[in-house]
C-alpha positions in Angstrom: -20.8 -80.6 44.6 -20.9 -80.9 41.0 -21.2 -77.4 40.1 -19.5 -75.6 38.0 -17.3 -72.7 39.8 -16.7 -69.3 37.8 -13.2 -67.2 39.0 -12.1 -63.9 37.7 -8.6 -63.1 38.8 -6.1 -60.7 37.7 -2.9 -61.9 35.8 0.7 -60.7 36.6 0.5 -58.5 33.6 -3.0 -56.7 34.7 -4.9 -58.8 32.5 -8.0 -60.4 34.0 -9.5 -64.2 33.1 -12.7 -65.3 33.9 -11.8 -68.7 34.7 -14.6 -72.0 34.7 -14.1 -74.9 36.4 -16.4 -78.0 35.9 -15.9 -80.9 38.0 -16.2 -84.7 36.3 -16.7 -87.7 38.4 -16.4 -91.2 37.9 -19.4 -94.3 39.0 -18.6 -93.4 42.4 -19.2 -90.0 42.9 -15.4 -89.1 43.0 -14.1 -86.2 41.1 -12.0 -87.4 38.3 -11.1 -84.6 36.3 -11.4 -80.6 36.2 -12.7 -79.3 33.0 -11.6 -76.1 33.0 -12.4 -72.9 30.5 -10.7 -69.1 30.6 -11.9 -66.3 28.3 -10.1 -62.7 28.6 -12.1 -60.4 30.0 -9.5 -57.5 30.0 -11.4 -55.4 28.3 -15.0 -55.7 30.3 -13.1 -55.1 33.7 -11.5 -52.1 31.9 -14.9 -50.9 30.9 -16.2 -51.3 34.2 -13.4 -49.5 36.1 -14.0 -46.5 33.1 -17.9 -46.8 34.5 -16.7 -47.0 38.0 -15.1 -43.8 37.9 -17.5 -41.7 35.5 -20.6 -42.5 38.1 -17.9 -41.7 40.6 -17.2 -38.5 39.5 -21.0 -37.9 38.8 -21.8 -38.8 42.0 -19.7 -36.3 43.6 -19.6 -33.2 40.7 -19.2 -29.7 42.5 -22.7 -29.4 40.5 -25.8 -30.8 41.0 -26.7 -33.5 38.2 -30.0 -34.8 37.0 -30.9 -36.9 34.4 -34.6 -36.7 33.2 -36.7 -38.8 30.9 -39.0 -37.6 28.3 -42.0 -37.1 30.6 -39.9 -35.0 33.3 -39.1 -37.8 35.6 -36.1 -37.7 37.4 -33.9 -41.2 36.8 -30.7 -39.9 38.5 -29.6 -37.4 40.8 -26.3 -37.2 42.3 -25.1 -35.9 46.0 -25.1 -32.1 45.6 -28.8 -32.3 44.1 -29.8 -34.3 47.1 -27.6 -31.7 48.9 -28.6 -28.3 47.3 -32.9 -29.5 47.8 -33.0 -31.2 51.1 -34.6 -34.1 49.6 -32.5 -38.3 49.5 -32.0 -39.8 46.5 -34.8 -42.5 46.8 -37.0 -39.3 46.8 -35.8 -37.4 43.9 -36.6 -40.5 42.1 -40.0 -40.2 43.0 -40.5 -36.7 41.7 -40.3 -34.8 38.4 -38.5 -31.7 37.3 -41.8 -29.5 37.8 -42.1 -30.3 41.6 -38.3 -28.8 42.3 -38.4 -26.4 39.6 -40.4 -22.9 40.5 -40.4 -21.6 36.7 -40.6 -25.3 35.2 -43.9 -25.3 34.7 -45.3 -28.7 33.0 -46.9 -26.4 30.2 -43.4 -25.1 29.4 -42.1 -28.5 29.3 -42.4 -29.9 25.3 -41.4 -26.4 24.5 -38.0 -27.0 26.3 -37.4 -30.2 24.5 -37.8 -28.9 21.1 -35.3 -26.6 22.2 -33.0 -28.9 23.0 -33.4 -31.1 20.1 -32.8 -28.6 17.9 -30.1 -27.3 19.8 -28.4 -29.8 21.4 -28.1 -27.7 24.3 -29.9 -25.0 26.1 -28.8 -23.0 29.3 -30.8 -20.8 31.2 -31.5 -19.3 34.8 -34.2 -20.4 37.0 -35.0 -21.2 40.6 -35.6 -24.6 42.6 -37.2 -25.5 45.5 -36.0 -27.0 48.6 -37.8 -29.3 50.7 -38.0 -27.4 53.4 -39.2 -24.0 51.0 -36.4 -22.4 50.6 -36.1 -21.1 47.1 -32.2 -20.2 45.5 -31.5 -19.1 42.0 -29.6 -21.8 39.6 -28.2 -21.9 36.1 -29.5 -24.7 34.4 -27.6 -26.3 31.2 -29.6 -29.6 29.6 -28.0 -31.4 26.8 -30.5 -33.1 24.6 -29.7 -37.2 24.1 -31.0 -39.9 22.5 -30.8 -43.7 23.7 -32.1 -47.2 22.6 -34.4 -44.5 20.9 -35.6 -42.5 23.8 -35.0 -39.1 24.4 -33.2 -38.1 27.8 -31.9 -35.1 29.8 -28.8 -34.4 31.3 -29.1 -31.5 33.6 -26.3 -29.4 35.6 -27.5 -26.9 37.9 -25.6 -24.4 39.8 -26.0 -22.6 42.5 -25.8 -18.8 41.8 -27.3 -17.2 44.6 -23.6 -15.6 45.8 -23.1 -14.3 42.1 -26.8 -13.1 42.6 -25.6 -11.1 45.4 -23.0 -9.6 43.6 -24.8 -8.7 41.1 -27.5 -6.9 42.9 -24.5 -5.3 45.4 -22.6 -4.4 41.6 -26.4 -2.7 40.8 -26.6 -1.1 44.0 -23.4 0.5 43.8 -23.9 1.6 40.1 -27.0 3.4 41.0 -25.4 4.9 44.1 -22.9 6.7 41.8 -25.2 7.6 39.2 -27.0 9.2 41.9 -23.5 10.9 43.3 -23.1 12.0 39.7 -26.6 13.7 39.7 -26.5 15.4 43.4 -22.8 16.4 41.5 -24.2 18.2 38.3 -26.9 19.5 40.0 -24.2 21.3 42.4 -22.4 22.0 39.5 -25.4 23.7 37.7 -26.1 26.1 41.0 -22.5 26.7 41.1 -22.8 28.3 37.2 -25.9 30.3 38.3 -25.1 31.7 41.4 -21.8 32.7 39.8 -24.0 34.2 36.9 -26.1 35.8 39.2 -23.2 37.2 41.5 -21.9 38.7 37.9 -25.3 40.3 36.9 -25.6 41.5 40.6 -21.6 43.3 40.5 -22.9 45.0 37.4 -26.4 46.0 39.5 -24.6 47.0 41.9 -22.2 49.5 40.4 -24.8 51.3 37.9 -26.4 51.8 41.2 -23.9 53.2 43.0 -23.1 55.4 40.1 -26.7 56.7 40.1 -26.8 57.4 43.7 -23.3 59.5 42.9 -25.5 61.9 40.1 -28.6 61.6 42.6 -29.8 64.6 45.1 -29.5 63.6 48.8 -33.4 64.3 49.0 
């Protein structure tokens, strides 16, 4: 049709061509010749299968994943931060941090930032919403980036509401014993003075049987 055709195939070797193919025709309209033109592009595909698998493993982290721009907006999210809220992709998109984040509040939000500029990093705990209202704890670790000039964050949330749990069944059982230990010392404390007392009363006891030995009957 005249057109030129583009092909990428793989070589034998695993190399890949990106092969043109221009078609030249004589006074009649009939193809005469194929001009043809091949350029490596070994190390694009390779780039892209690298990509490939990075969002692939993004996409599918045990963690959830969200990557923010400087005005809180969320720009990514991947399948356990749709999971862990309730809310789709094409939703998250639509949102910023604040309206998932309980303790985000926008006020707090340029002092985060400096924080991570100067840090790099920053970890801390806070809690998220879910669409439907729930509310679950979540450790929070934002690396601070920089790209074609604008500042971006990378977010991993986790899920701690089981290590919540524990901690709160750990506290439980720690004040259960200390309380064990006082009932305890407090039983050992009467123990000391009723044996006291029982040793004070022997000795009451005795000068009083002696006096009623030395006493008249009447």
């Amino acid at each position: 049709e005249g057109t030129t055709q583009r092909i990428e195939f793989q070589l034998p070797g695993g190399g890949w061509v990106d092969w043109l193919l221009t078609p030249e025709f004589d006074a009649q309209r009939q193809v005469k010749a194929i001009i043809t033109a091949a350029r490596d592009i070994t190390d694009r595909k390779c780039s892209e299968e690298q990509l490939r698998r990075t969002q692939f493993a993004m996409d599918r982290a045990g963690d959830s994943i969200l990557w923010v721009d400087g005005d809180a907006q969320i720009i990514y999210a991947n399948d356990k931060a749709c999971e862990s809220t309730g809310y789709s992709r094409e939703e998250l998109l639509q949102m910023t941090v604040h309206q998932i984040d309980l303790d985000f509040t926008p006020d707090l939000w340029p002092k985060h930032v400096a924080a991570m500029k100067e840090n790099g990093a920053v970890t801390f705990e806070s809690r998220h919403w879910t669409k439907d209202g729930r509310i679950f704890p979540v450790e929070v670790r934002t690396n601070y980036l920089e790209f074609d000039g604008k500042f971006y964050s990378c977010a991993f949330d986790r899920d701690i509401t089981e290590r919540k749990r524990a901690e709160e069944e750990q506290e439980r059982l720690r004040e259960q014993l200390s309380q064990a230990q006082k009932i305890e010392s407090v039983g050992r404390l009467a123990g000391g003075v009723a044996h006291d007392f029982n040793n004070m009363l022997g000795v009451i006891l005795g000068h009083t049987e002696m006096a009623l030995h030395q006493t008249d009957p009447q």
